[in-house]
PLY file of the C-alpha trace (Angstrom):
ply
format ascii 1.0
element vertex 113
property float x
property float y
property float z
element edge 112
property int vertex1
property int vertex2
end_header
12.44 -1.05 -14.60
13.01 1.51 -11.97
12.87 5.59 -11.84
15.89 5.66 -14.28
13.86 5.15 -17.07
11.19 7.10 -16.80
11.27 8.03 -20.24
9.80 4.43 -21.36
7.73 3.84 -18.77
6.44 7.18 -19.79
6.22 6.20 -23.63
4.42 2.14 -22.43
2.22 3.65 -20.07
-1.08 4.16 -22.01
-1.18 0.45 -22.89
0.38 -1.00 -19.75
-1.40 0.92 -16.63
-4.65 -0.82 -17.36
-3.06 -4.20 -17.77
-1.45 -3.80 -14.45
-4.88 -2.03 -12.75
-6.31 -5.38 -14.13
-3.55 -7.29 -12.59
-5.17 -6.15 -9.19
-7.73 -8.19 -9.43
-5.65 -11.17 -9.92
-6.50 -14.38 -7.32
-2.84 -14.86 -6.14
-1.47 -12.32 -3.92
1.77 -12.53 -5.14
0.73 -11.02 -8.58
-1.82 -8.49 -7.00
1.63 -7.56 -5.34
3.85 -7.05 -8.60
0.96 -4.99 -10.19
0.70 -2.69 -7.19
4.92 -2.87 -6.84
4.64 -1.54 -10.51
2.28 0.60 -10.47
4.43 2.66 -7.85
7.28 2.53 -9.79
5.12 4.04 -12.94
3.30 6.73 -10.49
7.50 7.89 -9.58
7.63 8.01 -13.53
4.18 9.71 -14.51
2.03 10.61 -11.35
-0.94 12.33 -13.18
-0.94 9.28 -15.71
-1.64 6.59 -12.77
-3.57 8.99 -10.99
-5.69 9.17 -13.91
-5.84 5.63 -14.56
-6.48 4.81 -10.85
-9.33 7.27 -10.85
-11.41 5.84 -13.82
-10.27 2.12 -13.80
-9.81 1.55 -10.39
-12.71 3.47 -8.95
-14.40 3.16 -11.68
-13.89 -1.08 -11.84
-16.87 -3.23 -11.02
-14.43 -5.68 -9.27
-14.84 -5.01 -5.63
-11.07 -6.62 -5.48
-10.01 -3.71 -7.84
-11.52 -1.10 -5.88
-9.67 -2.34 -2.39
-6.55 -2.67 -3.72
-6.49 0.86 -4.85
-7.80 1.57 -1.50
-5.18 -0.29 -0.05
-2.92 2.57 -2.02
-3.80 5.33 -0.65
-3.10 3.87 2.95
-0.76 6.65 4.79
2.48 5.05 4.89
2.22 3.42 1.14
1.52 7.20 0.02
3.96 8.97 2.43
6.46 5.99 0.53
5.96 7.89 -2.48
5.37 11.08 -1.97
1.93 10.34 -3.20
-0.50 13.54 -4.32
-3.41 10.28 -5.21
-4.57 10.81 -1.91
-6.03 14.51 -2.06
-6.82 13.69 -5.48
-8.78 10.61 -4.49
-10.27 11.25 -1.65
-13.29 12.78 -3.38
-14.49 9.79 -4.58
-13.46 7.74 -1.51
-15.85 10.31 0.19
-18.48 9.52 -2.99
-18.08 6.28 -2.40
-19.04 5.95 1.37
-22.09 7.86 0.50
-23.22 6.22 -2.22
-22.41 3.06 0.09
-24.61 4.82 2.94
-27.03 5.25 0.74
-27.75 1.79 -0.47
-27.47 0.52 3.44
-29.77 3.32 4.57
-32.68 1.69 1.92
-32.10 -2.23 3.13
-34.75 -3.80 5.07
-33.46 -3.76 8.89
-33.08 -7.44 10.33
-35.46 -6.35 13.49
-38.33 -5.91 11.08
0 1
1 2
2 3
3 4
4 5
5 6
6 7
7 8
8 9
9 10
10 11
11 12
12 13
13 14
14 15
15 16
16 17
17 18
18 19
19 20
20 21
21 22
22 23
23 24
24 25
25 26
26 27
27 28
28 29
29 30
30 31
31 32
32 33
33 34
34 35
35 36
36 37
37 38
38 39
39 40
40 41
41 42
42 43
43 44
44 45
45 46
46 47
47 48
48 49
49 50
50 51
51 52
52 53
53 54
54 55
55 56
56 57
57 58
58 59
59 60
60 61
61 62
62 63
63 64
64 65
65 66
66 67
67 68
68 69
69 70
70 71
71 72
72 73
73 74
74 75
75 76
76 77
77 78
78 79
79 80
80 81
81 82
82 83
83 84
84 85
85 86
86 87
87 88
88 89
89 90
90 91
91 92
92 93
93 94
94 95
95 96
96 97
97 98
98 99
99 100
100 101
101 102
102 103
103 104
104 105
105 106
106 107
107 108
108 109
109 110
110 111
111 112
């Protein structure tokens, strides 16, 4: 499907964005590849629905795979690809992230010790 019908990816996309944000996590490249290839096309389609569903399942995964992919998203020239607006919409919880990331490394034991 491509940007022509946006109209069904439109009407599909509550039961097919967290199939393909599952997809991400998938061992084989090359399907980790089609989810994120689709994904794109839905985000030209419905932007605040994948932003949406990025926010709270990809962020929001327990998958560490997940979570990098959808970093791998917002990478300058995938986003500047698609004119994407994820980026200043993400970026808070990138920056949450890092902290809360900081945090836990701040309270492990240091290897001198």
């Amino acid at each position: 499907m491509g940007i022509q019908d946006a109209g069904k990816l439109r009407a599909v996309a509550p039961s097919m964005l967290p199939l393909l944000v599952d997809r991400l996590n998938d061992v084989k490249d090359r399907y980790r590849e089609l989810a994120m290839n689709s994904l794109v096309e839905y985000w030209k389609a419905c932007p605040s629905e994948v932003e949406k569903t990025i926010k709270d399942l990809g962020f929001g995964s327990k998958s560490w795979r997940i979570r990098e992919q959808v970093l791998k998203q917002l990478d300058p020239p995938v986003a500047a690809s698609v004119n994407c607006r994820c980026l200043r919409y993400c970026l808070h919880f990138v920056a949450l992230t890092v902290m809360v990331v900081n945090e836990v490394v701040g309270q492990c034991p240091s290897i001198t010790e």
